[in-house]
Structure formats: C-alpha cells, structure tokens
C-alpha positions in Angstrom: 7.9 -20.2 -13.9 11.3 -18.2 -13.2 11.0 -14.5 -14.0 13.8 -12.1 -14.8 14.6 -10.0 -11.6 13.4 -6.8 -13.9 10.1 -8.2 -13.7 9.7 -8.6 -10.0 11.7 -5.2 -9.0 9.9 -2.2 -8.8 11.3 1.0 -7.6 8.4 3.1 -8.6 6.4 0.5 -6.3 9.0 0.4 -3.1 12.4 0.6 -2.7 12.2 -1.9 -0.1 13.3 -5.8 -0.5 13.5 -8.7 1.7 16.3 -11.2 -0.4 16.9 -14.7 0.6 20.0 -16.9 -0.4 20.6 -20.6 0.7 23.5 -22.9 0.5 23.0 -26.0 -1.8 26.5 -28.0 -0.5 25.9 -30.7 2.0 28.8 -28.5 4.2 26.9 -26.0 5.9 27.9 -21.9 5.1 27.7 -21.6 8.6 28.0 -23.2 12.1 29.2 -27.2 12.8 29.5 -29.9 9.9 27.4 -33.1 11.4 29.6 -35.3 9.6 33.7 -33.5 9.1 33.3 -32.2 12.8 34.2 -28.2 11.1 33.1 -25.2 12.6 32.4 -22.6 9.8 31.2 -19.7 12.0 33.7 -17.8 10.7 31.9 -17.2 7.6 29.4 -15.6 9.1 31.8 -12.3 10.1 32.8 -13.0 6.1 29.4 -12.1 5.2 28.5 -9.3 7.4 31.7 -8.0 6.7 30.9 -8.2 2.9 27.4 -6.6 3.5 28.7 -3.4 4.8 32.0 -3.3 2.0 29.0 -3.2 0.0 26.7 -1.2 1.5 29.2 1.3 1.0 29.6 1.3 -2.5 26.3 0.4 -3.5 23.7 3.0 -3.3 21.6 0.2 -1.6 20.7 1.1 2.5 20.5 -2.5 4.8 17.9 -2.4 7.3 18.2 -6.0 8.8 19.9 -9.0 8.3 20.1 -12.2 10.0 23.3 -15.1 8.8 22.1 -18.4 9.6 23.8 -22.2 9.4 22.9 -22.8 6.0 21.3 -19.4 4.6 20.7 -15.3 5.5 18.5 -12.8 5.0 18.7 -9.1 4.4 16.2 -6.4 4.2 17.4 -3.9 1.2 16.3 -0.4 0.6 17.7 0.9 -2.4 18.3 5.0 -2.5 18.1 5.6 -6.4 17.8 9.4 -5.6 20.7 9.8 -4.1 22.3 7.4 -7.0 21.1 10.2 -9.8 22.6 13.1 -7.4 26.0 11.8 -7.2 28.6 13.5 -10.1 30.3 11.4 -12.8 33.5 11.0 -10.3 31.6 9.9 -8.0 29.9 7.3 -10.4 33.5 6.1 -11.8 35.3 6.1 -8.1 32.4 3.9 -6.8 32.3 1.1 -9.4 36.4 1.2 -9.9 36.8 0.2 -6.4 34.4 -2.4 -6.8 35.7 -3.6 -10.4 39.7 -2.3 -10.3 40.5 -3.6 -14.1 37.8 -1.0 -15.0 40.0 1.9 -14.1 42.3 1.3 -16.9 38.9 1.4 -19.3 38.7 5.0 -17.4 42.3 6.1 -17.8 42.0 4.6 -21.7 38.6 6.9 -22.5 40.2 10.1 -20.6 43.4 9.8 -23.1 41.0 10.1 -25.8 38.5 13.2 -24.7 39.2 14.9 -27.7 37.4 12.4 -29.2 33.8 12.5 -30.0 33.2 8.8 -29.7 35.3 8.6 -26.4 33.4 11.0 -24.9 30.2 9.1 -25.8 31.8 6.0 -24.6 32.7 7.3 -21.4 29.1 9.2 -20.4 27.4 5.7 -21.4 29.4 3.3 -19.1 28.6 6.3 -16.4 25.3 5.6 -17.1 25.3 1.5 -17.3 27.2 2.0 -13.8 24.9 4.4 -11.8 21.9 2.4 -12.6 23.9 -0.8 -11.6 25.2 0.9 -8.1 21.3 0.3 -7.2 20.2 -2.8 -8.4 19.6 -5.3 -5.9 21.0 -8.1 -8.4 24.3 -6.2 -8.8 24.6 -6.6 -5.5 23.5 -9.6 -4.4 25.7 -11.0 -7.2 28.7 -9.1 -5.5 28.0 -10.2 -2.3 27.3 -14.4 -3.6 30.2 -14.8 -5.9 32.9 -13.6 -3.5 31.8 -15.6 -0.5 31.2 -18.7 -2.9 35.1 -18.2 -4.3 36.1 -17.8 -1.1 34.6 -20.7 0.2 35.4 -23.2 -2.2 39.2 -22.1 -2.2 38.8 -22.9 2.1 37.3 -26.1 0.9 40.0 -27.2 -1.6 37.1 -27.6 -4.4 34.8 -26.5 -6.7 31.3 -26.0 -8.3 28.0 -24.2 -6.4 28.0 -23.0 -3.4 24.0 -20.9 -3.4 21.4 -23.6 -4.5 20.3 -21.1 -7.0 19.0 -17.3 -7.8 18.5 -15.4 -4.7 14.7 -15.0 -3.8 13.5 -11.5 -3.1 9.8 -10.3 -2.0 9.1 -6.4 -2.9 7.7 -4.6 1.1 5.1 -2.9 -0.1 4.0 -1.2 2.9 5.1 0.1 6.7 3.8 -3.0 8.1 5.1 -5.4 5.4 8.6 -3.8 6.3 8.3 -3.9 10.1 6.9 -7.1 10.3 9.5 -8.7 8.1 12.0 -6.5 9.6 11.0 -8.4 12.9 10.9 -11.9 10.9 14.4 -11.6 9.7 15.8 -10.0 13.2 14.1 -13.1 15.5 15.4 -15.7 13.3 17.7 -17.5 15.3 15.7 -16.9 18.2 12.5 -18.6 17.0 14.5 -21.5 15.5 16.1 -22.0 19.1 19.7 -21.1 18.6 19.4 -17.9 20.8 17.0 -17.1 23.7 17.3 -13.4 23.6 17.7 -10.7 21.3 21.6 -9.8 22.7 22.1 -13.5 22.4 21.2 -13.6 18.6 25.1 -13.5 17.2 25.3 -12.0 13.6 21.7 -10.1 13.2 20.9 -6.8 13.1 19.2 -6.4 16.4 22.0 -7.3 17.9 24.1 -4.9 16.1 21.5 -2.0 16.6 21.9 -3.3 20.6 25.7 -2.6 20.4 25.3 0.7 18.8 23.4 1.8 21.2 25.6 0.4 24.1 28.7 1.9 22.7 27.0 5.0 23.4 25.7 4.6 26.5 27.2 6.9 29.5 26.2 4.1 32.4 26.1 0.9 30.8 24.0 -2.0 32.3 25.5 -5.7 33.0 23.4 -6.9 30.2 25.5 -4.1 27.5 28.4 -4.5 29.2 28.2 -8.4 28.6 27.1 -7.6 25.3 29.6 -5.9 24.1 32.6 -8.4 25.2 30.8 -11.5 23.5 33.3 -13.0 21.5 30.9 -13.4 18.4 30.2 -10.0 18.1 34.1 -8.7 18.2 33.7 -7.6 13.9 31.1 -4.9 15.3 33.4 -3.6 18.5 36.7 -4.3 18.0 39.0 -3.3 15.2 37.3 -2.6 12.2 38.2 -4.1 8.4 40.8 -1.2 6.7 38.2 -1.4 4.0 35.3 1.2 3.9 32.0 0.1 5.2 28.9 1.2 5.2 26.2 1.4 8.4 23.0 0.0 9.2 20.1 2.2 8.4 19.0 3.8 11.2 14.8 2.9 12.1 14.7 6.7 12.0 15.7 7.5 9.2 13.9 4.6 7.4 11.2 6.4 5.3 7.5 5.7 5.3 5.7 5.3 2.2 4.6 8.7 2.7 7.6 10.3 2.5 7.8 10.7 5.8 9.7 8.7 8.7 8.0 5.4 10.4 5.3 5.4 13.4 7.8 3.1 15.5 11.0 4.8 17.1 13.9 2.4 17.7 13.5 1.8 21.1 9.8 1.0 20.5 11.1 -1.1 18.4 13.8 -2.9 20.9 10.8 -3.0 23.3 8.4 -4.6 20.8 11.1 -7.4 19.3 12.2 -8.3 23.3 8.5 -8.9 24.1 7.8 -11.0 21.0 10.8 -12.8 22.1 8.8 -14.3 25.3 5.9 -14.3 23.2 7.3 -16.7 21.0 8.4 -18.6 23.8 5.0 -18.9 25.0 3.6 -19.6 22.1 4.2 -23.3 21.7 2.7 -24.0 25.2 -0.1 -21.2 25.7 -1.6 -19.6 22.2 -3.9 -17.8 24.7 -1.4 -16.4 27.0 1.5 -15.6 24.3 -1.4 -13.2 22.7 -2.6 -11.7 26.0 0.5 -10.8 26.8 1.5 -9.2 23.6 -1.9 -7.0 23.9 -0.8 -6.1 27.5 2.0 -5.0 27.2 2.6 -4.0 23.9 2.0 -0.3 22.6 3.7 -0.2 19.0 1.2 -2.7 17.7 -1.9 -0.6 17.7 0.2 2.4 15.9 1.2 0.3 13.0 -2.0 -1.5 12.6 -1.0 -5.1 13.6 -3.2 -7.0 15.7 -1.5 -9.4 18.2 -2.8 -12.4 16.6 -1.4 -11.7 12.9 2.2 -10.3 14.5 2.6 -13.6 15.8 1.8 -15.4 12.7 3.8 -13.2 10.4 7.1 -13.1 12.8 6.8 -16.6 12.5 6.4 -17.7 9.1 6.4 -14.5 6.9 7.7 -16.7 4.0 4.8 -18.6 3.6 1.9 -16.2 3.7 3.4 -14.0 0.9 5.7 -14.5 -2.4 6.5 -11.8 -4.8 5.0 -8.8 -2.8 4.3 -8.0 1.0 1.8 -5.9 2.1 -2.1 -4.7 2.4 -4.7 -5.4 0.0 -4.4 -2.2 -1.6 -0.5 -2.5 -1.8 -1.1 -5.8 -3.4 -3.2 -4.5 -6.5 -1.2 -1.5 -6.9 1.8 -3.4 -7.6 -0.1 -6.2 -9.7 -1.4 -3.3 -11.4 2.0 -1.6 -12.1 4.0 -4.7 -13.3 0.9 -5.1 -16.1 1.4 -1.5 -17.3 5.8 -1.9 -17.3 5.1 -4.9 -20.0 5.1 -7.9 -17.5 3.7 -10.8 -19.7 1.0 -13.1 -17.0 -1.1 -15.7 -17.8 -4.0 -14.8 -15.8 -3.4 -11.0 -15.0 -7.3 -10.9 -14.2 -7.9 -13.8 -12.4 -6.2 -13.4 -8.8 -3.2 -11.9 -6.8 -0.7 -14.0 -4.7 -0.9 -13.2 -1.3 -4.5 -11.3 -0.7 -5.9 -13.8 1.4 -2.4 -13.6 3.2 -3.3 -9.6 3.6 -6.5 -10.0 4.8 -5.1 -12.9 7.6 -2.5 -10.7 8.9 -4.0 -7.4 8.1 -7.5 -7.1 7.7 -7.1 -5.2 4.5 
C-alpha cells in the first residue's frame, strides 16, 4: 500500500535519504534511443545542474548521486537546524527565487504591515516556507517537474515523463549511509558502463575526484586526463550564472553521534577504487574478489562491514532493504518511532522489513 511521504520521513530518526526516480517513456532520460538513433546525454548535465540550483536553495546537503540511462539516484541529508536559524529574509529571498510570482504575495503583505491580519499572513507563509526549504518532497518535486517540462517541450509532446512517486529509503545508521553512499557512487561501474571510478561520467565520485584534482599542486596523468574529459566540462569549465550549491564534503558528513564519520575522504577513494576490481572479480572468483577486499582494505574493519556483506550491499542495496537502512537496532528504533508519530500499520507487532537484511550484511 502507498504511504504519504510524512509517514516514511523521519527527521527525528535521520536526516539522511537515499531517493530514487525512474523514467516511464519508452525514450530513455539519458544516453542513446535503440530505436530514433538520439543521444540524450545531454540531460544528464540538465540534472546535475538542477541538483546543485537546488541544493542551493533548499536547506537539503547532497552527498552522492549517480544519473543513469533511464533513472538517478541521490543521497539527501536534510539540515533542518540550520533551516530554523536562518531570519525571515532569508526564508522569503530563498523560496522567491525559487517561486518568482510569490514575490508580489511579499510586496502585497509588506504594503499592508499596519495591518494585524497582514502581519499574521505574512509570519504564516514564513513558516509554510521554512519547513518546505527541507522537505525532501519539495524538492524532489522541484527537481522532477522541471526536467519532465523540459523534456517533453525537446520532445514536441506531452504527458509523464517519471513512472511515478519517487522512492526514498530513510539511512539509519553510518554504515547504511556509507554503504549506500558506495551503491549509488559504483553504479555505472557495476552495470558495465564505466571500468573505473574517473571513468564514471555524472556521479559523485567522480566529481569529489575533480575537486580534489583542481586542487592538486602536481597533478598525475590520470587528473590531468580527468579533468579534460569532455563529459565532465559542467564541473570544470564555466559554471551556470545561477547559484549552486556543493557536494557535501565526507568530512563534514555527521555521524549519528553528532560527531563526524570514521572514514576520511581519501579512505574513502581508496575503499570505492578497490571495490571497483573487486567487483570485477567477483563474477569470475567469489573467493578471490573477498580475499582481496580483506587484504587490502583498512576502512572496512572501522565501520563494521565485513568483506562478504560490502560486496553484497554495493551490489544490490535495493533489494535487501525498503523503507529504512540500517542495524537491527536502527531498524526498531524507527519502527518504534513511526508507531508513536500516528503511523496507522496492520501488523505493527508482527515483523520489521529488512532485519534479516541487517543481520546478512551486518551481524546486528
């Protein structure tokens, strides 16, 4: 049964969210139409482009993303502290730019401050807008409706573009969020469109790989390369007048202990480059694609992950979890806390979705 997105967000629970959205048109979103002969790649700068316009606005971080042919994926962390900080200027200067024809609302209300019921008027749509600037649905809907109007005027037609609601799964722990971090960051390389982690065009590893070579004193062939790759000329060459927002760095990605994560970037570079041959390995020699991740690989141990479940989850995160990501303990919590905010299940006693997932890739 479909819920309403109130019922599956919780921001008491996490403010992280992996959110999925797929094309429902035979015409792909991205890459080469079998049967016109089109190349749409160009949607995928559209997209990532998008993201950031709205990263910037929204007072929603975005800690991976990967555009595919026919779908993405991003991994959300929503910053509702910050949102409550901001003034009411703030508030009003944020949403305007986002909605223009509610400035003249605004300008309409600020005429009328004498007026009890203007004021009123004007501190409530404040409100209705600060908690909107960090609701995932806000802006996923943002995000979907322009790039479906934009791609049906391209086409010369109309009707759906997304097959539906976008699906979003609450991370509800450190190694939920790494792991599907990694999941949505190797995507094109584990369905065989890339063979490295430079090579993966329009994901955010390869954007974090740019970053870092843009600041690099001596860069090596492989950044050099890198960062004169045609695909990638929306993250080094002239940027869009419009304001965007950055990806959120992996060190300033908070714990769920109010504290930063175990893995450092580069541990993290080192870890996602190794899973790479791992993966590579893996439909040959099972064996050998585990050895070598226990070898070689340091970060693993620190966040808890055996080499066995890393694989597993890089490799199909979607279909060992649902709603909610995370430990055994996460899982309850969360079942626990969407029974006390009022939502209505039909067997709130009788199972969890995902613990035997938890206990597969975790142990816990």
């Amino acid at each position: 049964m479909t819920r309403a997105r109130y019922q599956q967000v919780s921001l008491q629970d996490t403010p992280y969210y992996h959110c999925i959205s797929r094309c429902v048109r035979r015409a792909y979103l991205c890459g080469d139409d079998p049967v016109s002969g089109q190349n749409f790649d160009h949607r995928k700068q559209w997209l990532v482009i998008k993201i950031k316009q709205l990263a910037a606005q929204f007072s929603v971080d975005v800690c991976a993303y990967a555009i595919m042919k026919n779908h993405y994926h991003l991994v959300l962390h929503v910053d509702e502290t910050a949102a409550k900080e901001w003034p009411e200027e703030e508030v009003i200067k944020r949403w305007t730019e986002l909605f223009p024809r509610n400035a003249a609302l605004i300008a309409t209300l600020r005429k009328n401050t004498a007026t009890r019921a203007a004021r009123k008027q004007l501190a409530q749509h404040v409100s209705v807008w600060r908690d909107r600037l960090t609701d995932i649905s806000w802006f996923m809907r943002c995000l979907n409706e322009s790039t479906a109007r934009r791609a049906n005027r391209e086409d010369k037609c109309r009707g759906r573009f997304w097959e539906g609601r976008f699906k979003s799964q609450a991370l509800l722990d450190e190694r939920a969020l790494v792991t599907c971090m990694a999941y949505v960051d190797l995507n094109p390389v584990r369905a065989g469109l890339a063979e490295s982690l430079a090579n993966s065009d329009f994901t955010s590893i390869q954007e974090r790989l740019i970053e870092q070579a843009k600041k690099s004193k001596s860069r090596s062939y492989k950044q050099h390369r890198l960062l004169t790759r045609r695909s990638s000329k929306h993250l080094v060459g002239r940027q869009s007048p419009l304001k965007q927002g950055k990806l959120k760095s992996l060190s300033a990605l908070e714990s769920f202990g109010n504290s930063t994560l175990s893995i450092t970037q580069q541990s993290y570079f080192d870890l996602l480059d190794l899973t790479c041959k791992a993966l590579r390995l893996d439909s040959i020699d099972h064996g050998k694609a585990t050895r070598v991740l226990e070898e070689k690989q340091h970060a693993l141990p620190i966040l808890g992950i055996g080499s066995e479940a890393w694989l597993k989850g890089v490799s199909s995160f979607h279909r060992y979890y649902s709603l909610a990501a995370g430990s055994e303990s996460s899982l309850i919590r969360f079942h626990k806390s969407r029974i006390k905010n009022g939502v209505d299940l039909k067997f709130p006693n009788k199972w969890i979705r995902g613990m035997h997932s938890a206990k597969t890739l975790y142990g816990t």
